[in-house]
N, CA and C of each residue as an Amber inpcrd file, in Angstrom:
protein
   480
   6.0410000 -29.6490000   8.5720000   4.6640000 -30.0190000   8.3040000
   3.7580000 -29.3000000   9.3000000   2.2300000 -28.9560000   8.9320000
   1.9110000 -28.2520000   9.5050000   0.4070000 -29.0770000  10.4660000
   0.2250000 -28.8930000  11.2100000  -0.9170000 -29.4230000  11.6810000
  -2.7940000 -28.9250000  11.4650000  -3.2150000 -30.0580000  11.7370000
  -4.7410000 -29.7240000  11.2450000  -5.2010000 -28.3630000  11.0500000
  -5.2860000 -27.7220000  12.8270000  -5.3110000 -26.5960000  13.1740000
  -4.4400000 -25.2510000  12.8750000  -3.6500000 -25.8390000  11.8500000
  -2.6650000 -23.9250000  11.2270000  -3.6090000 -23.0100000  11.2840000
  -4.6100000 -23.3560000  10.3600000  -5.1910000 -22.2820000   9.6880000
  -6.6190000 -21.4340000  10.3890000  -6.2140000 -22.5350000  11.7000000
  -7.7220000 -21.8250000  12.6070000  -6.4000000 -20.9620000  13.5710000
  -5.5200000 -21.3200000  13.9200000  -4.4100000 -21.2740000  14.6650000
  -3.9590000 -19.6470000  14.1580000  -3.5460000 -19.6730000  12.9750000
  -3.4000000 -18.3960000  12.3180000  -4.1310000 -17.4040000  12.5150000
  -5.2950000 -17.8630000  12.0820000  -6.8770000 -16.8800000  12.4900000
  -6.9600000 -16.0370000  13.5070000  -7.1430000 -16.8390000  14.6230000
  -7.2460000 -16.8180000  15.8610000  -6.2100000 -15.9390000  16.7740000
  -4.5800000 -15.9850000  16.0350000  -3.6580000 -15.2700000  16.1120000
  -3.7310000 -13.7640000  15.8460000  -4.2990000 -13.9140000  14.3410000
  -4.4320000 -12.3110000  14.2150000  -5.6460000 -11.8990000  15.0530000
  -6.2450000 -12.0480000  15.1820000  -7.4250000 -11.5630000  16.2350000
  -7.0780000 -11.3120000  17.3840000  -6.1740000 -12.1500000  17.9030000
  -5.6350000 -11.7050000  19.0100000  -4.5470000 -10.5170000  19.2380000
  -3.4710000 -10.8190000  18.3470000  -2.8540000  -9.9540000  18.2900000
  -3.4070000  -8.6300000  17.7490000  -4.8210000  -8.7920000  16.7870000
  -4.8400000  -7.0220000  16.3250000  -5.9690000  -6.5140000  17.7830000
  -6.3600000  -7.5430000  18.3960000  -7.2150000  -6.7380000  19.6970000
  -5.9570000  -6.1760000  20.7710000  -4.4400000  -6.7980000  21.4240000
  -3.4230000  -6.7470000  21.6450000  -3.1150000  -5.3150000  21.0780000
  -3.2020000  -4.6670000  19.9550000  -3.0410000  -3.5380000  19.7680000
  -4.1120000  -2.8160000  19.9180000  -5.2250000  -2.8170000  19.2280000
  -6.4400000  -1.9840000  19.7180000  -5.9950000  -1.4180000  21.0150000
  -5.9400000  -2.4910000  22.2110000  -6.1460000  -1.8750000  23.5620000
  -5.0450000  -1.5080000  23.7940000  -3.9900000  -1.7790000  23.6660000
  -2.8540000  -1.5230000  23.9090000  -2.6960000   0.6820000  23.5410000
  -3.1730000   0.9270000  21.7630000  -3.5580000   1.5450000  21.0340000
  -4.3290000   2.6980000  21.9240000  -5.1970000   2.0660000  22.4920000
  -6.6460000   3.1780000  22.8300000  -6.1620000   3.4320000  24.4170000
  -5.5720000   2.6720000  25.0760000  -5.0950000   2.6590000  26.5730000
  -4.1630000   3.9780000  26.5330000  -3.4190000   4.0500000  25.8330000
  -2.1550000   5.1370000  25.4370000  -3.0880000   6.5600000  25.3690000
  -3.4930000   6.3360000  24.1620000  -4.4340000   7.2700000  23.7930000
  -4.9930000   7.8640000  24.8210000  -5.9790000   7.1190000  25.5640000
  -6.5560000   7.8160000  27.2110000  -5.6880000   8.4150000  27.7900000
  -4.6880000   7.5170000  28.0660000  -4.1260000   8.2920000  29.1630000
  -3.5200000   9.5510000  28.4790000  -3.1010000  10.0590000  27.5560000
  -2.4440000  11.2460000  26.9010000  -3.6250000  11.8050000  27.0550000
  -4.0450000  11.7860000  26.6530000  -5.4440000  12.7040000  26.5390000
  -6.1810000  13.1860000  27.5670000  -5.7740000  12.6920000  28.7170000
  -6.0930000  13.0040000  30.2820000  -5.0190000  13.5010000  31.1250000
  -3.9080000  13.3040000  30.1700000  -2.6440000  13.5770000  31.3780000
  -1.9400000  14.8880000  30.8500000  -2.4290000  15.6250000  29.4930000
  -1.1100000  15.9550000  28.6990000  -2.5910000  17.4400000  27.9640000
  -2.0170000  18.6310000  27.8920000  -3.2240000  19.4340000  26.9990000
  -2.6280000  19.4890000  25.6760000  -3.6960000  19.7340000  24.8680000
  -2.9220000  19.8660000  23.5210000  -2.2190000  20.9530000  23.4310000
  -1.0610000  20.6940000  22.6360000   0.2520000  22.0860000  22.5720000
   1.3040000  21.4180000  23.8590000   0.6700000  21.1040000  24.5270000
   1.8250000  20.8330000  25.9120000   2.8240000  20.1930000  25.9900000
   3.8860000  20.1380000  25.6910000   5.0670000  19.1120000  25.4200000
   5.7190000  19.0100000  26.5370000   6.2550000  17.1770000  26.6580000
   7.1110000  17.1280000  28.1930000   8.2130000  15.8010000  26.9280000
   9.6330000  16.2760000  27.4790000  10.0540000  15.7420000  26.7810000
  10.6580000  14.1010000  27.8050000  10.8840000  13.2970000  26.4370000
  11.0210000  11.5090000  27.3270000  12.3180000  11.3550000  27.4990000
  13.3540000  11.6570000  26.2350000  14.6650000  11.0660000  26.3250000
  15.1170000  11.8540000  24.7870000  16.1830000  12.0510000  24.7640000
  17.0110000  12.7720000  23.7580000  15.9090000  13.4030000  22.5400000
  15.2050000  14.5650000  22.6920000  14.5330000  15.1420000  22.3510000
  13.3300000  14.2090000  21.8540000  13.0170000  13.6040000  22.2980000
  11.3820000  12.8550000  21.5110000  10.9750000  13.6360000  22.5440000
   9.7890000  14.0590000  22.3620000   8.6950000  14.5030000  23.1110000
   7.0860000  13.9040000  23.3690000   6.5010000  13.8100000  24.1820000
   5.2390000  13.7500000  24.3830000   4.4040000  14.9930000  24.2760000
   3.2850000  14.5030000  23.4160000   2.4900000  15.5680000  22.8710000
   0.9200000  14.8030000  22.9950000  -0.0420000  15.9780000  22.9830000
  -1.3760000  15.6770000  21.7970000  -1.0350000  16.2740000  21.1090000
  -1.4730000  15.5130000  20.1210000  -1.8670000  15.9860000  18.4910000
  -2.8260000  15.5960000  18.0450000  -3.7490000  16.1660000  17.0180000
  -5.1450000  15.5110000  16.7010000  -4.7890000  15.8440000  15.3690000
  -4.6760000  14.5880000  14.4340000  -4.2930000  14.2280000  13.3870000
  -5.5530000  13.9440000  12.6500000  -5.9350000  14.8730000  11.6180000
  -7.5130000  14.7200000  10.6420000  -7.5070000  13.5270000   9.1380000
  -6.1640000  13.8460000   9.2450000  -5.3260000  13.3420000   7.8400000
  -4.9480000  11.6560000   8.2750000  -4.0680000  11.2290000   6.8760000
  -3.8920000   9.7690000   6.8760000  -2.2040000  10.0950000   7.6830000
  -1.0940000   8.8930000   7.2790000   0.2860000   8.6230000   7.1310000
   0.8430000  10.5660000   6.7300000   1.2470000  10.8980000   8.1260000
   2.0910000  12.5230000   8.3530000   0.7380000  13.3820000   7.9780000
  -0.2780000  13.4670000   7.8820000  -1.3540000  14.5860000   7.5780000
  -1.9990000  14.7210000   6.3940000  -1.4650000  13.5070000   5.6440000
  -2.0610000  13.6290000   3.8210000  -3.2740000  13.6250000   4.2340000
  -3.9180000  14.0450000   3.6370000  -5.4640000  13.9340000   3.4530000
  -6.1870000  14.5710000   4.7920000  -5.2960000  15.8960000   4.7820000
  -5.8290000  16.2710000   6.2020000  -6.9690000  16.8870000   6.5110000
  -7.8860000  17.0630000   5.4740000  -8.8840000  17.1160000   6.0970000
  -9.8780000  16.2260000   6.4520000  -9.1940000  14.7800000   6.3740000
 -10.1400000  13.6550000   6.1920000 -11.1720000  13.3430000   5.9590000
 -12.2920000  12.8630000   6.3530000 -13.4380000  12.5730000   6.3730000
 -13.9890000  11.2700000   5.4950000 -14.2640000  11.4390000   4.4550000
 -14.6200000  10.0520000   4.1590000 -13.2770000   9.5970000   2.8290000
 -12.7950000  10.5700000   2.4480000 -11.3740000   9.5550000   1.4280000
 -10.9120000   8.9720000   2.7590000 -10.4110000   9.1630000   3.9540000
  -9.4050000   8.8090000   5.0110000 -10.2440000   7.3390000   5.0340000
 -11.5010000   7.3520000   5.3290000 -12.1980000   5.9580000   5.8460000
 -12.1080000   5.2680000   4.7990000 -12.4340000   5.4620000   3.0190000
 -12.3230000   5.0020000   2.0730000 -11.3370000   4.4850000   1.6760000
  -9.7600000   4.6130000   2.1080000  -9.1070000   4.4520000   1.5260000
  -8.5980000   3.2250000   2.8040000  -8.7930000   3.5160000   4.1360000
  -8.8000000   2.2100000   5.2610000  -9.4520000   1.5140000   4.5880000
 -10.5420000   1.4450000   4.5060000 -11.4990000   0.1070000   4.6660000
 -11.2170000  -0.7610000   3.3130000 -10.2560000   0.1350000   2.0130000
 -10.1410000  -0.4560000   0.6660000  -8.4760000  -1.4220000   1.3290000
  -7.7850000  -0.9780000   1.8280000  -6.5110000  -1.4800000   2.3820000
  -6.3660000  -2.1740000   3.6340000  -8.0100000  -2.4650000   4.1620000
  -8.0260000  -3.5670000   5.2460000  -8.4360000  -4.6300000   4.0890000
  -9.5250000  -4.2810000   3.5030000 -10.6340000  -5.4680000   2.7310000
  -9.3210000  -6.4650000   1.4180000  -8.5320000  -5.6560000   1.2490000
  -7.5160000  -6.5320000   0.5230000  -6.8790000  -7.1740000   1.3310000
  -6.5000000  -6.9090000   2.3640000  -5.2300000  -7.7150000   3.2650000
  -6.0880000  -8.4140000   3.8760000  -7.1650000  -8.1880000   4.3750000
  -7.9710000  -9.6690000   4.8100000  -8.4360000 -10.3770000   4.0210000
  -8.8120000 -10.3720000   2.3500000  -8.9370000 -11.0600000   1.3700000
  -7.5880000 -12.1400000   1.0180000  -6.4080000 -11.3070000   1.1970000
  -5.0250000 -11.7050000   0.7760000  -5.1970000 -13.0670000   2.1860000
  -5.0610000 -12.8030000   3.1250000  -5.0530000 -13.3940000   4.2590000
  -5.9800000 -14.8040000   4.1610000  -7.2180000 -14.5490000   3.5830000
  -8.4540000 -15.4670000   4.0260000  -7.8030000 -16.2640000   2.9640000
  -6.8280000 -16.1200000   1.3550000  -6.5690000 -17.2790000   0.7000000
  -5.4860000 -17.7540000   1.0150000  -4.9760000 -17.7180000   1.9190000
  -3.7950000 -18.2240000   2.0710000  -3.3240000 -17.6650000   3.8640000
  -4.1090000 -17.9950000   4.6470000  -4.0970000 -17.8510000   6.3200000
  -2.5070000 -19.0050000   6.5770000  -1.9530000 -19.9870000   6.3330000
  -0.9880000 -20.9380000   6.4040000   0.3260000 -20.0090000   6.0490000
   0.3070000 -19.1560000   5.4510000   1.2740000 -18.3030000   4.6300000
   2.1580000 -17.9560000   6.2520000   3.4120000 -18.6300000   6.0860000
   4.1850000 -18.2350000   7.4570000   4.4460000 -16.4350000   7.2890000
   4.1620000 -16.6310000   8.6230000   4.3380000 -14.9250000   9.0590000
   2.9850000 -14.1900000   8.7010000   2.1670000 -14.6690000   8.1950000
   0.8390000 -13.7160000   7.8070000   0.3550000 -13.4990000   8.3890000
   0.1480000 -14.1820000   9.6520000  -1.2870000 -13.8020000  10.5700000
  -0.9680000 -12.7660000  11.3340000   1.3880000 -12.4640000  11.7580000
   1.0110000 -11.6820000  12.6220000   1.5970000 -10.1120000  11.6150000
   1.6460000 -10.0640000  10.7450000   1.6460000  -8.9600000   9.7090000
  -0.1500000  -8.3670000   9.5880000  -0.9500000  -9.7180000   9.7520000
  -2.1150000  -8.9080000   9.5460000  -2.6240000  -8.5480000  10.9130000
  -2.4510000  -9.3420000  11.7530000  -2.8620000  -8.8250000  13.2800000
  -2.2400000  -7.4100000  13.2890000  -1.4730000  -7.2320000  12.9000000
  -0.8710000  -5.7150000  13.4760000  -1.7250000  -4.8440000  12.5350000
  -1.7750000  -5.1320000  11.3180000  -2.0580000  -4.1170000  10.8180000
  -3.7390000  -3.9750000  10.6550000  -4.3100000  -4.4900000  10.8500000
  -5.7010000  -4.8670000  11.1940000  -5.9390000  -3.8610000  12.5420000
  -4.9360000  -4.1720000  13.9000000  -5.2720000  -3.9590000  14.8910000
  -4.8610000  -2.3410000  14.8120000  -3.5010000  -1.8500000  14.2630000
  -3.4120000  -0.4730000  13.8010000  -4.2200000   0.4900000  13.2640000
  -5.1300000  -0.1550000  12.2310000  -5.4160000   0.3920000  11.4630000
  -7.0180000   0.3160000  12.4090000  -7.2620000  -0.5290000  13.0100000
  -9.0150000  -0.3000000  13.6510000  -8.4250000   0.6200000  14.7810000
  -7.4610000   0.8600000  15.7600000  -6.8530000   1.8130000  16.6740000
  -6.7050000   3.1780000  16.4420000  -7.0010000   3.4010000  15.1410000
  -6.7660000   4.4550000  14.6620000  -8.3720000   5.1750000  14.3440000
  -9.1440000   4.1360000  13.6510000 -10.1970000   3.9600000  12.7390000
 -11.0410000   4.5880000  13.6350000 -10.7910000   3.4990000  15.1840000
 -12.0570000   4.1990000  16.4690000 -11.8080000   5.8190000  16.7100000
 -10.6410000   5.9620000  16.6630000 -10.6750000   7.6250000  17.0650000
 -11.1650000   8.4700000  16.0810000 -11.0050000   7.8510000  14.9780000
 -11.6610000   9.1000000  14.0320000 -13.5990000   9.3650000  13.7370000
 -13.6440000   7.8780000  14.3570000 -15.0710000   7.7540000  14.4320000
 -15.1750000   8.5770000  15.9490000 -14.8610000   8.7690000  16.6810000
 -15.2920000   8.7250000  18.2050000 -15.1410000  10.4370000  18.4150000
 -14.0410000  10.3570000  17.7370000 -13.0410000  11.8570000  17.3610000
 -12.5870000  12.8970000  16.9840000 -13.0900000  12.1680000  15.6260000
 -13.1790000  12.6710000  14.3580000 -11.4800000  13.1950000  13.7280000
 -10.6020000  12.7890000  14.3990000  -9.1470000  13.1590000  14.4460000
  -8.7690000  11.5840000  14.8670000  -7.2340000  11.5240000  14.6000000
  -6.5480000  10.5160000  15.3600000  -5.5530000  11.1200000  16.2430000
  -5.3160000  10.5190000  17.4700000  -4.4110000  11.3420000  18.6550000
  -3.6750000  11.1960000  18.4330000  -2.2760000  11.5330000  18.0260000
  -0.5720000  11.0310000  18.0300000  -0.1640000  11.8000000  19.2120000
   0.7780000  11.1730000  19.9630000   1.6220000  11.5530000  20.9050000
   3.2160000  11.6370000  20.9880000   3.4680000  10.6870000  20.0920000
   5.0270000  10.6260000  20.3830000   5.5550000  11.5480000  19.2160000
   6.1720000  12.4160000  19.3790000   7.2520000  13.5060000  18.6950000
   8.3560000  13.0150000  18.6700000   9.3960000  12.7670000  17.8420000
  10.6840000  12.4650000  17.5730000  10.9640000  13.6020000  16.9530000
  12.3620000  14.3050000  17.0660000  13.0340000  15.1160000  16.2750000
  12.9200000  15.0520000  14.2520000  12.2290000  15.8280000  13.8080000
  12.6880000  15.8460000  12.2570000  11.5830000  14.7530000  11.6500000
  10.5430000  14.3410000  12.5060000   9.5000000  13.2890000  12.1050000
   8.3000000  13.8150000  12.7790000   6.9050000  13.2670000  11.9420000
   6.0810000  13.8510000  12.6600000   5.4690000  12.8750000  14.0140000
   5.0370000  13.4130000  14.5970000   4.5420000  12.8370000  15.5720000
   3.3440000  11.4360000  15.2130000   3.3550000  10.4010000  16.2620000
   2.6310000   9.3640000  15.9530000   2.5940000   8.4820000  17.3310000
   1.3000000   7.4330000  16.8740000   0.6680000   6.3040000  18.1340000
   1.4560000   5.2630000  17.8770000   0.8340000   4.2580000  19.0110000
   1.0710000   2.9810000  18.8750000   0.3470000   2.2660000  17.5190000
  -1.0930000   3.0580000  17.2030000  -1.2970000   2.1060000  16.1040000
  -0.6180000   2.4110000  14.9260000   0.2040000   3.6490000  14.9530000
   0.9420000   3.5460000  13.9630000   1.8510000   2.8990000  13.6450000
   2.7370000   2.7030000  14.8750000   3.8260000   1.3110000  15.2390000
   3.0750000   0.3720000  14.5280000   2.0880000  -0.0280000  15.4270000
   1.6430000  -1.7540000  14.9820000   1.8490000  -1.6820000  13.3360000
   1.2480000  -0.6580000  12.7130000   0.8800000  -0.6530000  10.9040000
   2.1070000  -0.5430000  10.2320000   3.3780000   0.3060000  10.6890000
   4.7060000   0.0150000  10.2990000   5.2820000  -1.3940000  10.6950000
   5.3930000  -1.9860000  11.6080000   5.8310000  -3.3610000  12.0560000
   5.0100000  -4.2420000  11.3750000   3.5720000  -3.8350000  11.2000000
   3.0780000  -5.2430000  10.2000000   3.3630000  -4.5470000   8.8230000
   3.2190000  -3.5800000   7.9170000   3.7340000  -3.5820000   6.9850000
   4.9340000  -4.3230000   6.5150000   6.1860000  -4.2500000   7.8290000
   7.4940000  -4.6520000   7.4170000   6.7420000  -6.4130000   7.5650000
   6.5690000  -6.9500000   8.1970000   6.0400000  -8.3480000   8.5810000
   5.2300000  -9.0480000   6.9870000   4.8810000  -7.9170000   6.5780000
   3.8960000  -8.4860000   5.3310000   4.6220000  -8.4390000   4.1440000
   6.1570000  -7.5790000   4.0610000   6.8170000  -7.5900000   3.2720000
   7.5920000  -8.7670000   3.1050000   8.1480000  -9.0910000   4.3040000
   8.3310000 -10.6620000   5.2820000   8.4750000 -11.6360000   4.3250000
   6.8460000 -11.8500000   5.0460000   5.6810000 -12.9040000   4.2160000
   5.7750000 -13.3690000   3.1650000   5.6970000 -12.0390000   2.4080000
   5.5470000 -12.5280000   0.6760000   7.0490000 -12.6180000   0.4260000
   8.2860000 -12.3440000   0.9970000   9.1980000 -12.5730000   0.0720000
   9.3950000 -14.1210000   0.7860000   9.0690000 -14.4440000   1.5720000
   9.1230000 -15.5690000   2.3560000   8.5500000 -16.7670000   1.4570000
   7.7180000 -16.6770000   0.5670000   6.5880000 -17.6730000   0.1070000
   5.9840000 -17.9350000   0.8890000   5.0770000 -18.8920000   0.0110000
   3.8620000 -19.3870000   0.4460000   3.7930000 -20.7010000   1.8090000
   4.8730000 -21.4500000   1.6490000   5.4110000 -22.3760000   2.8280000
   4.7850000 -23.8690000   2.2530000   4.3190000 -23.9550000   0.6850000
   3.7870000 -25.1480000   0.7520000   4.7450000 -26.2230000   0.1290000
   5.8140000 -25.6590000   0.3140000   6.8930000 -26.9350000  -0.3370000
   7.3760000 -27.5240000   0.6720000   7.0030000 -29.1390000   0.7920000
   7.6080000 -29.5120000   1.5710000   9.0950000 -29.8350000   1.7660000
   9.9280000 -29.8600000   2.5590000  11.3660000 -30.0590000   3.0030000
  11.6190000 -31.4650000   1.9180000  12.5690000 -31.3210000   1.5470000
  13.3170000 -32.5060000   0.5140000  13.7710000 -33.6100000   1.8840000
  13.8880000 -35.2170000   1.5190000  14.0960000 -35.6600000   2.6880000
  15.3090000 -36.0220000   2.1060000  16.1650000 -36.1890000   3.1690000
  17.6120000 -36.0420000   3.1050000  17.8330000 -37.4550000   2.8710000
């Protein structure tokens, strides 16, 4: 059973957690961007590398020349998942599927406004390079997949 406060509780969660990435997100970002020139690679551990990269495009460079499909197509795939969210905030696991991906997806959003590119840094072998807000938006994607196969949570427990 759930208490009064779930659904402010939930709320309040993703907000936290998608600011938790923002800064987390933009902190990274600085420091690469001050510590590292673009092209410059220093490698971390079994070939991943640290890089800049200034990424114009969406998910690996689609839409690489971005500009307004890139923002158009964010702001159409935030405005559903916070719609999805606002009817059903109680939905176990939702708040922190949307905190991430909320907080990913605005981590990303500021650089292209600020930027006009998004920074990726981390290089893995045979993948393209990427941020933390990309993490957060893969981890809440998987979280939101979660969710919904999870249901809705409004059946209560059978009493034994």
């Amino acid at each position: 059973m759930r208490g009064p406060g779930s659904k402010a509780a939930a709320g309040w969660g993703a907000v936290a957690l998608a600011a938790a990435a923002v800064a987390l997100d933009q902190a990274t970002k600085a420091i690469v961007r001050a510590a590292i020139e673009p092209g410059e690679r220093h490698e971390i551990i079994l070939g991943v590398d640290l890089v800049e990269v200034s990424n114009r495009g969406i998910a690996f460079g689609f839409l690489g020349d971005g500009g307004a499909p890139v923002l158009v197509i964010t702001a159409l795939a935030l405005t559903a998942m916070l719609a999805w969210f606002a009817s059903q905030p109680a939905r176990p696991g939702l708040w922190v599927a949307v905190g991430l991906l909320a907080g990913g997806a605005l981590g990303n959003l500021l650089d292209r406004v600020r930027l006009d590119a998004v920074t990726d840094f981390i290089d893995p072998p045979l993948w393209p390079a990427f941020n933390v807000a990309d993490v957060a938006i893969t981890l809440g994607a998987v979280a939101l997949v979660l969710s919904a196969l999870r249901g809705d949570g409004s059946r209560e427990p059978e009493a034994a």
